[in-house]
C-alpha positions as CSV (number, residue, x, y, z in Angstrom):
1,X,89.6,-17.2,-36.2
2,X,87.6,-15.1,-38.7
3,X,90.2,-14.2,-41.8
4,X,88.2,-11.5,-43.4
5,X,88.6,-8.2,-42.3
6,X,84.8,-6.7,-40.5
7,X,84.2,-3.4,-42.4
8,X,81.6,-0.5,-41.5
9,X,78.4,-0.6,-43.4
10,X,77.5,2.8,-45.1
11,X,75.1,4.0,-47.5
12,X,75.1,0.5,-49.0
13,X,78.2,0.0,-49.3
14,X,80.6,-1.8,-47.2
15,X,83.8,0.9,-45.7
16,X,87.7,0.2,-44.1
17,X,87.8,3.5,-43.2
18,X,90.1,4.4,-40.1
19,X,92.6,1.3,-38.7
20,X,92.7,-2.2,-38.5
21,X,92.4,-3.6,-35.1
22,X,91.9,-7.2,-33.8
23,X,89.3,-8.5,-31.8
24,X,90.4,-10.5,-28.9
25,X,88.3,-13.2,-26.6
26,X,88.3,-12.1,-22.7
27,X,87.7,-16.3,-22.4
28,X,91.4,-17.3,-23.9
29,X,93.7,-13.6,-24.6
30,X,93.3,-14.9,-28.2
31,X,92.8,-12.9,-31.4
32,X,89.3,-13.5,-33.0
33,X,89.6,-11.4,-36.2
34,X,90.5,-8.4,-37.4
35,X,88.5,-5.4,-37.9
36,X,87.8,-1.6,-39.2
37,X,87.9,0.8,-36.5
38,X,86.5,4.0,-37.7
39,X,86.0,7.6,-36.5
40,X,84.8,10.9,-37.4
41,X,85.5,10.6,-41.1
42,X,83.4,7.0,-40.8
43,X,81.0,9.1,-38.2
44,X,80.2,11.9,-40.6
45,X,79.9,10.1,-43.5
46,X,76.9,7.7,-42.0
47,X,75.4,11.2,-41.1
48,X,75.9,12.3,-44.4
49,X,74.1,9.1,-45.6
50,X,71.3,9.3,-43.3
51,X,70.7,12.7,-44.0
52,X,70.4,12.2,-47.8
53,X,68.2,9.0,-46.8
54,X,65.9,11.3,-45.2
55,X,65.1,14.1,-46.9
56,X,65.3,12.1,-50.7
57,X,63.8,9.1,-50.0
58,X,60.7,8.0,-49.5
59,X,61.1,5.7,-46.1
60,X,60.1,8.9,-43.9
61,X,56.4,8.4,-45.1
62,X,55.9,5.0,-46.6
63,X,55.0,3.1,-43.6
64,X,54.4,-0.3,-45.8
65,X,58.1,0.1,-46.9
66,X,58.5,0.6,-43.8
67,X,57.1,-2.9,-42.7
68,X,58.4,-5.0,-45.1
69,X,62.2,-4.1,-44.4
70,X,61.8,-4.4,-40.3
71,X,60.2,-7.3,-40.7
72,X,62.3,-8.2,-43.5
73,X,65.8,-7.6,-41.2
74,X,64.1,-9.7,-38.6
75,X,64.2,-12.6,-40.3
76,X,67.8,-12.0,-41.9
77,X,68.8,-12.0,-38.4
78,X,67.1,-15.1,-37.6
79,X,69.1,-17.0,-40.2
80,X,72.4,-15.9,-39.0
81,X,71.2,-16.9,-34.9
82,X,73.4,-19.5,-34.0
83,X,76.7,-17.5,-35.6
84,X,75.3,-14.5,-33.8
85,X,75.3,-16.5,-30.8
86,X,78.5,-18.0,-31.0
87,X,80.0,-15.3,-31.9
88,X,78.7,-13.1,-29.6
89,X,79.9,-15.3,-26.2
90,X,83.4,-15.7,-28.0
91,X,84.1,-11.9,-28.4
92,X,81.9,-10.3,-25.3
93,X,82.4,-13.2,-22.5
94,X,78.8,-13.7,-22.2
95,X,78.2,-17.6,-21.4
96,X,75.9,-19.2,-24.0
97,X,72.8,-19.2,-22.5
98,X,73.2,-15.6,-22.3
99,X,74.2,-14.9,-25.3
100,X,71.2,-17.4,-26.6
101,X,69.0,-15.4,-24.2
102,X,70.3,-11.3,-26.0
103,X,70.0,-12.5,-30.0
104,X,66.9,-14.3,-28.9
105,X,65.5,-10.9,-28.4
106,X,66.7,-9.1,-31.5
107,X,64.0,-10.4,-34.0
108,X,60.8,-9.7,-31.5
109,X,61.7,-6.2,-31.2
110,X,61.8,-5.8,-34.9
111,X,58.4,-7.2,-35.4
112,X,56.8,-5.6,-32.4
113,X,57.8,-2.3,-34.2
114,X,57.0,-3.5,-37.5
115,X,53.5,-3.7,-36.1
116,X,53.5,-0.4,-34.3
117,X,54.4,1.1,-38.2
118,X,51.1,0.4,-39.3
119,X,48.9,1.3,-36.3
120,X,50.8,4.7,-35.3
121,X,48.3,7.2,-35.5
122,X,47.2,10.9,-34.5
123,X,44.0,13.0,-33.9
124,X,41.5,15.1,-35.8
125,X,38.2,17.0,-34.2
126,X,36.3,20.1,-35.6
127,X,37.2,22.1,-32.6
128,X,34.8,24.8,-33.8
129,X,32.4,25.5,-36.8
130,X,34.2,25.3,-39.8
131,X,37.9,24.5,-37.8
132,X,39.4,21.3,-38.2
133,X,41.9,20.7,-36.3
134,X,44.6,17.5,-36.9
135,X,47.8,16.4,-34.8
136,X,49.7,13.6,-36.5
137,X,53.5,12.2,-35.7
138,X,56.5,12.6,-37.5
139,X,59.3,11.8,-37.6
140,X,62.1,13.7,-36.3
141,X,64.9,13.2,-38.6
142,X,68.3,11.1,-38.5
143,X,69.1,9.2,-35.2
144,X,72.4,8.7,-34.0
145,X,72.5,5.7,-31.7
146,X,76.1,5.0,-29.4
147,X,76.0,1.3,-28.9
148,X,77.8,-0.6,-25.5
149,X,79.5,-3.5,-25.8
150,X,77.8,-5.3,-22.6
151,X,74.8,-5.9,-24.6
152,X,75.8,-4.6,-28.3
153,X,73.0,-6.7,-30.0
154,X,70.4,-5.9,-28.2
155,X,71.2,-2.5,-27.0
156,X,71.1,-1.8,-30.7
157,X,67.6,-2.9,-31.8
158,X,66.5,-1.3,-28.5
159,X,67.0,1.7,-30.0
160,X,66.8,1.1,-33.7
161,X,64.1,-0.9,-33.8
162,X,61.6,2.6,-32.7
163,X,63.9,4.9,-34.7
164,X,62.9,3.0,-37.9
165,X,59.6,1.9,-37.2
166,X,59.1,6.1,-36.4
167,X,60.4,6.6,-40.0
168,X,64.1,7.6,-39.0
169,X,67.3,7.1,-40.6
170,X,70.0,6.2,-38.7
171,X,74.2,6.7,-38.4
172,X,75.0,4.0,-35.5
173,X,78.7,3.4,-34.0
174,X,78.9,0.3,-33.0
175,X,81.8,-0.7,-29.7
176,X,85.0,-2.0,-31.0
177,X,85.3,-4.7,-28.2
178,X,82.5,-6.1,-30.0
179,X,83.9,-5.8,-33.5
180,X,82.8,-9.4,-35.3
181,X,79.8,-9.6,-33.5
182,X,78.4,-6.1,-34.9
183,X,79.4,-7.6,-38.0
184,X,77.2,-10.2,-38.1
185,X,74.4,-8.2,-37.8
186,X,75.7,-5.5,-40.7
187,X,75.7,-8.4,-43.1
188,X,72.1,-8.6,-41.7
189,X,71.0,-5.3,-42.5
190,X,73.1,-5.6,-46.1
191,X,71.1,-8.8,-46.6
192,X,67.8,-6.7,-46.4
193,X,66.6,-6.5,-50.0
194,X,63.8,-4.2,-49.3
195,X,66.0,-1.8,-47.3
196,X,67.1,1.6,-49.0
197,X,70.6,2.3,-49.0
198,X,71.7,5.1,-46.3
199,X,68.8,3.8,-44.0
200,X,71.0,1.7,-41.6
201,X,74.7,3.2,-41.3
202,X,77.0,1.5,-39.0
203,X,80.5,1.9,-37.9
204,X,82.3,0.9,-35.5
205,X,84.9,2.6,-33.5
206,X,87.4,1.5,-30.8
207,X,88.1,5.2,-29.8
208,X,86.5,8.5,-29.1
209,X,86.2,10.9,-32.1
210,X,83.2,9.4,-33.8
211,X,81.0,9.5,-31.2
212,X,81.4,13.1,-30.7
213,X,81.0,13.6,-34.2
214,X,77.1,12.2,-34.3
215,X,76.6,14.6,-31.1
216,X,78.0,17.8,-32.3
217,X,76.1,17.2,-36.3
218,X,73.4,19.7,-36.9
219,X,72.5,16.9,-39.2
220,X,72.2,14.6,-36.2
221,X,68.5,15.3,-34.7
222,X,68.3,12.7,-31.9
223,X,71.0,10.5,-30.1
224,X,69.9,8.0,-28.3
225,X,72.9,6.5,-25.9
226,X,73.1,3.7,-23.5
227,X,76.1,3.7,-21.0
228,X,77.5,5.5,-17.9
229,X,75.9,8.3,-16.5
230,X,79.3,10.2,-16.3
231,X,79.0,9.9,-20.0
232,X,75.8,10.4,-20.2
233,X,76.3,14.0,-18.5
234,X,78.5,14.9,-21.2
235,X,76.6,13.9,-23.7
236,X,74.0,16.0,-22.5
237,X,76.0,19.2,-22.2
238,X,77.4,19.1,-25.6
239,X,74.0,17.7,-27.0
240,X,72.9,21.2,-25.4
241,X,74.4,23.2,-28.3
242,X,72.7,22.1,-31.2
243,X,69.2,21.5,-28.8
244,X,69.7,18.2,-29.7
245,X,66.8,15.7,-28.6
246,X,68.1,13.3,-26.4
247,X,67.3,9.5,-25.0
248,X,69.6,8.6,-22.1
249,X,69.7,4.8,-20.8
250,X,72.3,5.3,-18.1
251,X,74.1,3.7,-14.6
252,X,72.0,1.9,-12.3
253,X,72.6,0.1,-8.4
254,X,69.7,-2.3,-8.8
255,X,68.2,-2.9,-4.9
256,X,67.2,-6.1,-4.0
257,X,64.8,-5.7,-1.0
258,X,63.9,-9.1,0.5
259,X,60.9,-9.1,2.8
260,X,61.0,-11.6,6.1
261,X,58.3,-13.3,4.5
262,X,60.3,-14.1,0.9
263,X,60.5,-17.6,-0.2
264,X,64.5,-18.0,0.5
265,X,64.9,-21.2,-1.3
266,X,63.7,-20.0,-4.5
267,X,65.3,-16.2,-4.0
268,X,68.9,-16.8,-2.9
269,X,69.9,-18.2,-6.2
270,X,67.8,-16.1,-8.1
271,X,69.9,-13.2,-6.6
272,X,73.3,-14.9,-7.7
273,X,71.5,-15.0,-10.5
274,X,71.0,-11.6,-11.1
275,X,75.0,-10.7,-10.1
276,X,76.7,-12.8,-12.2
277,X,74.3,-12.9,-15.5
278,X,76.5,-10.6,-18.0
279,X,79.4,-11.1,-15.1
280,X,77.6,-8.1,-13.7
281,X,78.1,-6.2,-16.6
282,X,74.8,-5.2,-16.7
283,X,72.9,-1.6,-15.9
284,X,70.3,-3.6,-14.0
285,X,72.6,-6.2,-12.4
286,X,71.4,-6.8,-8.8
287,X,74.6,-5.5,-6.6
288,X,72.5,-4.6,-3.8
289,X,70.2,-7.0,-1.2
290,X,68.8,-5.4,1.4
291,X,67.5,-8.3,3.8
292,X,65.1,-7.9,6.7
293,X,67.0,-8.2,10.1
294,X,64.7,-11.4,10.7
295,X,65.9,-13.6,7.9
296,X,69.7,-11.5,7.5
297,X,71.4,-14.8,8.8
298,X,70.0,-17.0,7.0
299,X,70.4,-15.4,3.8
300,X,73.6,-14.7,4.5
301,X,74.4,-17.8,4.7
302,X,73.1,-18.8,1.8
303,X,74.1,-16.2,-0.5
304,X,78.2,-17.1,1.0
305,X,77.2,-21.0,-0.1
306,X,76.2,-20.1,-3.1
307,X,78.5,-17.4,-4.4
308,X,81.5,-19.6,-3.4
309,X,79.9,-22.6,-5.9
310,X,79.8,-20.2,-8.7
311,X,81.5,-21.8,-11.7
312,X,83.6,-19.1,-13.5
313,X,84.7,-20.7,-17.1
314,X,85.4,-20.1,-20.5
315,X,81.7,-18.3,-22.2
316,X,81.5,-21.3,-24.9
317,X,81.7,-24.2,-22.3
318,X,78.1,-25.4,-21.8
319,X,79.0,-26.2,-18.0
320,X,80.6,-22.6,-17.0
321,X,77.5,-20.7,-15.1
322,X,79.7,-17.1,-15.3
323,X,81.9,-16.3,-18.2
324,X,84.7,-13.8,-18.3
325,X,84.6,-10.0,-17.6
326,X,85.5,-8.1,-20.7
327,X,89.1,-7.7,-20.4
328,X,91.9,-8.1,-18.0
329,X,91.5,-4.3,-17.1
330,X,88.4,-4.7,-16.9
331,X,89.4,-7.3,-13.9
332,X,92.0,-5.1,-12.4
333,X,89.8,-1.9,-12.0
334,X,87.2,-4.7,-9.9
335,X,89.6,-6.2,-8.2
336,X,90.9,-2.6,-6.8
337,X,87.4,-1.7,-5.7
338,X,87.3,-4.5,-3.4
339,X,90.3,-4.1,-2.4
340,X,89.6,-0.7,-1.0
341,X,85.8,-2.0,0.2
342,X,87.4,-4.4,2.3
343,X,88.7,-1.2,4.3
344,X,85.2,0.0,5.5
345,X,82.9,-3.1,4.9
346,X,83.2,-7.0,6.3
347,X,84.4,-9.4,3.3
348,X,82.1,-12.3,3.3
349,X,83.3,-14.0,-0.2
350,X,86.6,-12.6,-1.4
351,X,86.4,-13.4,-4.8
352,X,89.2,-11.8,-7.1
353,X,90.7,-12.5,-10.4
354,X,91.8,-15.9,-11.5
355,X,95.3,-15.7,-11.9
356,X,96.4,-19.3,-12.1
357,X,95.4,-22.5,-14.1
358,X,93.8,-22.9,-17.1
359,X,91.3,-19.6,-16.7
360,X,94.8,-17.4,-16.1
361,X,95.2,-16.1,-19.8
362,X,91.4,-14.6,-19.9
363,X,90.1,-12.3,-17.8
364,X,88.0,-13.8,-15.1
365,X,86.7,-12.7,-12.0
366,X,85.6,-14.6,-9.2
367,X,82.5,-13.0,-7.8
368,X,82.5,-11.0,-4.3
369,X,80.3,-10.2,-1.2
370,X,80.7,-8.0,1.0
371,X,78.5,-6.5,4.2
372,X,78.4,-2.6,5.1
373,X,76.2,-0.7,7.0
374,X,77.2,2.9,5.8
375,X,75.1,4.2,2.8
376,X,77.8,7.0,1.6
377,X,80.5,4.5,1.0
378,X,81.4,3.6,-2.9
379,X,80.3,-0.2,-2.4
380,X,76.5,1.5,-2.2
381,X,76.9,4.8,-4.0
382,X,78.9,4.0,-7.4
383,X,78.6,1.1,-10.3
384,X,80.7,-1.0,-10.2
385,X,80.1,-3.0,-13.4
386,X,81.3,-5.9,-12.0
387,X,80.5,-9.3,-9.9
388,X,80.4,-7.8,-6.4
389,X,77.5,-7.6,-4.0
390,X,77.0,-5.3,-1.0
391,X,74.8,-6.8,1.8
392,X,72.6,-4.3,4.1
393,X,70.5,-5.0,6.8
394,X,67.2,-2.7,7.0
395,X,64.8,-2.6,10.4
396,X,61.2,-2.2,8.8
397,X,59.5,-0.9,5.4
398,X,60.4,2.1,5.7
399,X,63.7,1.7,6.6
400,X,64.1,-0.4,3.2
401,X,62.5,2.0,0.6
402,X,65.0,4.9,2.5
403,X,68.1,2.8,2.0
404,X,66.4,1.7,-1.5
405,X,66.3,5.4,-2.8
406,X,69.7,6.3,-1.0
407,X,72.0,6.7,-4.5
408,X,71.5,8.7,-6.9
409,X,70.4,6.0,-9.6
410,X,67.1,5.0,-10.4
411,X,66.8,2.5,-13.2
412,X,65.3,-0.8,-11.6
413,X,65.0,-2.2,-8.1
414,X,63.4,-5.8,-6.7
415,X,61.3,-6.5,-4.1
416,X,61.0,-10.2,-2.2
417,X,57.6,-10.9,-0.6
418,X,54.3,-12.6,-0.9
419,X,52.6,-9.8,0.8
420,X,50.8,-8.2,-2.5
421,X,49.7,-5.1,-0.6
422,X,53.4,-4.7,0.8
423,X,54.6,-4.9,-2.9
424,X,52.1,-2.1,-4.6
425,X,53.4,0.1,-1.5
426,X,57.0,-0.2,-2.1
427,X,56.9,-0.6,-5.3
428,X,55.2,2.9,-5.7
429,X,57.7,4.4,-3.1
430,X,60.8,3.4,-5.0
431,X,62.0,6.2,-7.3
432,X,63.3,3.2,-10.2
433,X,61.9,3.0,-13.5
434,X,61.2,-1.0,-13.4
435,X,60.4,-2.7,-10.4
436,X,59.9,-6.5,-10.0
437,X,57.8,-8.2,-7.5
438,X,59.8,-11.9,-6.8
439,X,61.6,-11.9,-9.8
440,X,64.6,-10.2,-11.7
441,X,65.2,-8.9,-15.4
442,X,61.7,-9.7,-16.8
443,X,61.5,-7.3,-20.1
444,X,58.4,-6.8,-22.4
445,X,58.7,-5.1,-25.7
446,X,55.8,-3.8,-25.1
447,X,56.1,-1.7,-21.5
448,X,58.5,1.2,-21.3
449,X,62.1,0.9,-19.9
450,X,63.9,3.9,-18.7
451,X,65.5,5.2,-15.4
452,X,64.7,7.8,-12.4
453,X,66.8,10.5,-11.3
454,X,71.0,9.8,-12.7
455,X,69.9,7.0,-14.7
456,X,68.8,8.4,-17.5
457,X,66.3,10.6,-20.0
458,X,63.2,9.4,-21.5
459,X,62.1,5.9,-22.6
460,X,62.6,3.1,-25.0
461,X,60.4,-0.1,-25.4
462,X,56.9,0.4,-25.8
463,X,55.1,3.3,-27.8
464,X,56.9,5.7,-26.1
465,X,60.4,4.4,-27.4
466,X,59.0,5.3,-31.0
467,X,57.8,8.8,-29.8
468,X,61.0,9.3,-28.5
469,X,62.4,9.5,-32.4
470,X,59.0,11.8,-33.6
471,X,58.0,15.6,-33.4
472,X,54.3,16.4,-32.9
473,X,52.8,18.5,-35.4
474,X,49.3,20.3,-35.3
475,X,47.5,21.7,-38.6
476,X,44.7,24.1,-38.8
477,X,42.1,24.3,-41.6
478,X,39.9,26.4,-41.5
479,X,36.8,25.7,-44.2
480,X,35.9,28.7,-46.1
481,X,32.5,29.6,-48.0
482,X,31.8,29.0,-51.3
């Protein structure tokens, strides 16, 4: 158990604002640590922070400053890895390799930005005699950036990584589930020499005022927000007041469409795969497969097999292949969906939570599969954030890209076949913002992630997640004769 008490990080200095909460692992019921759990007061003064960051200093407009403290917090976070790891299966559930796999990521992103500081640039042309005309970026002010807890780590330097690389300073609240773990990485960012104070402002907050706070701040000129799209909606409509620029990373019902020509052996665990990774806590999670009538049997079959052999276990134990859900609620509100699933669609693995044994004090969840037919029924329509599976039959190509685009989410889809041409056409067809030919969750810093339709506004990853933190401005000159 960690002793000290996790504090907020802001304007240099580390806070205990608001009340002390613990931490608790979803793997034993047990109390990790204590921490700060802030709110507005904690909210408003990282804005305040930021703010002064901005318009004082000089990290708006020195892009080698710039460089040497992304780069610099890169490898701050490298030295603290394996507590960042352990840490982070402990208090989020996330089995090892997982967890391995999210603060692997952290440092790349930094340095892919770090790079992007020093190569951002604009346009100049003498659009007529004697006028010059020049369009350059900048950046758009202070960025507040609302953190989950499925992914806290790399969620975070998702979005920060752009906003500081763009030259923005930044008040960030950080998910209180995910307490200690956020803590490890403000120590990071306090361990950053070359940083300026009231760059990087973080607090965390196991309630709902601070939040609202960075939304409704006229200081507040960007929020960038990765969660729910009911939240999401909100968000946008009190975002709406202040014209507040906004970057949206929202629900998703990930389609898995698997061609009769797929290679079944090397798919049907690479979609168990992509349901239990994160215990299906995951935007992109695959709870969808949509199989071709020809092969439906046989991947049914397999996918029952291989569910059923699933082994749910505590996130530190190197055997366990899917960790705990978050908390026992968490479990509860699953367990109910299925529950009521079981109603309209046939139960092929009736997983549940594990109330008995050893696993009984966390909050595991066995995962589920289920077949239905119907696309206006919850199982297809709504996320479920959870380790359950729908399985849907479709007749022909255009059957599948129909039933693909048949929510109202749009943030990444899969397709199964080793017909290239087939691939290009559905791929094209599918309104998702990622789509993978015969493979699941592969992410590049340098291409754009985003979602279609209810899944979100705008982009991160890639140059476009820096533009999304930077106005455009055009100058004029016009020479005049001497």
């Amino acid at each position: 158990m960690v002793t000290s008490i996790t504090k907020h990080w802001i304007d240099g200095r580390w806070e205990t604002g608001g009340e002390i909460e613990e931490s608790f692992s979803p793997s034993t019921g047990k109390t990790l640590g204590r921490f700060a759990s802030g709110g507005k007061a904690e909210a408003l003064a990282a804005v305040a922070a930021a703010r002064t960051a901005f318009d004082s200093g000089s990290w708006s407009r020195d892009r080698d400053l710039r460089f040497r403290a992304i780069s610099e917090l890169a490898e701050r976070i490298e030295e603290r890895r394996d507590a960042m790891i352990r840490m982070l299966a402990l208090e989020n559930g996330k089995i090892l390799v997982e967890a391995g796999f999210e603060v692997g990521s952290i440092a790349p992103a930094l340095r892919y930005y770090a790079g992007l500081v020093l190569s951002d640039a604009g346009a100049a042309a003498e659009a007529q005699p004697g006028v010059f005309y020049q369009s350059f970026r900048e950046p758009i002010g202070v960025a507040g950036i609302i953190v989950p807890w499925n992914a806290p780590l790399a969620l975070l330097v998702r979005s920060l990584a752009p906003a500081l690389a763009a030259g923005c300073t930044v008040a960030i609240k950080m998910p209180g589930q995910t307490a200690l773990t956020s803590g490890l990485f403000s120590e990071a960012v306090a361990a950053t020499a070359s940083l300026p104070s009231g760059v990087i402002n973080i607090f965390t907050e196991s309630g709902n005022t601070g939040s609202p706070a960075l939304i409704d701040s006229p200081d507040v000129d960007v929020i960038s927000y990765t969660g729910s799209t009911k939240v999401g909606r909100i968000i946008a409509a009190d975002g709406a007041r202040t014209l507040k620029r906004l970057n949206l990373e929202l629900g998703g019902k990930t389609p898995m469409i698997v061609f009769d020509d797929a290679d079944l052996d090397a798919v049907a665990p690479l979609l168990v795969r992509a349901l239990t990774t994160f215990s299906g806590q995951f935007c992109m999670a695959g709870t969808r497969v949509l199989a071709a009538r020809d092969i439906a049997n046989d991947l049914r079959a397999r996918l029952v097999e291989l569910i059923g052999q699933v082994r749910v276990g505590p996130s530190d134990d190197p055997e366990s292949q899917m960790g705990p859900v978050i908390d026992r609620q968490s479990a509860e509100r699953i367990d109910h969906f299925v529950d009521d699933a079981a109603t309209y669609a046939k139960v092929l693995v009736r997983g549940g939570p594990v109330l008995e044994g050893p696993l009984a004090e966390g909050a595991f969840y066995r995962p589920s599969l289920l077949e239905v037919e119907d696309l206006g029924v919850p199982l297809v329509q709504q996320e479920i954030f959870g380790p359950v599976l729908s399985f849907e039959l479709f007749k022909d190509e255009a059957d599948a890209i129909a039933r693909a685009n048949a929510t109202e989410f749009g943030l990444a889809a899969g397709i199964f076949t080793n017909d290239i041409a087939r691939s290009f056409r559905v791929a094209r067809a599918i309104r998702a913002g990622t789509v993978w030919t015969n493979t699941w969750a592969s992410i590049n810093d340098r291409f754009e992630e985003g979602g279609f339709k209810q899944s979100g506004i705008g982009r991160l990853r890639g140059t476009r997640g820096m533009e999304e933190f930077q106005e455009v401005k055009t100058c004029v000159h016009v020479a005049t004769a001497t």
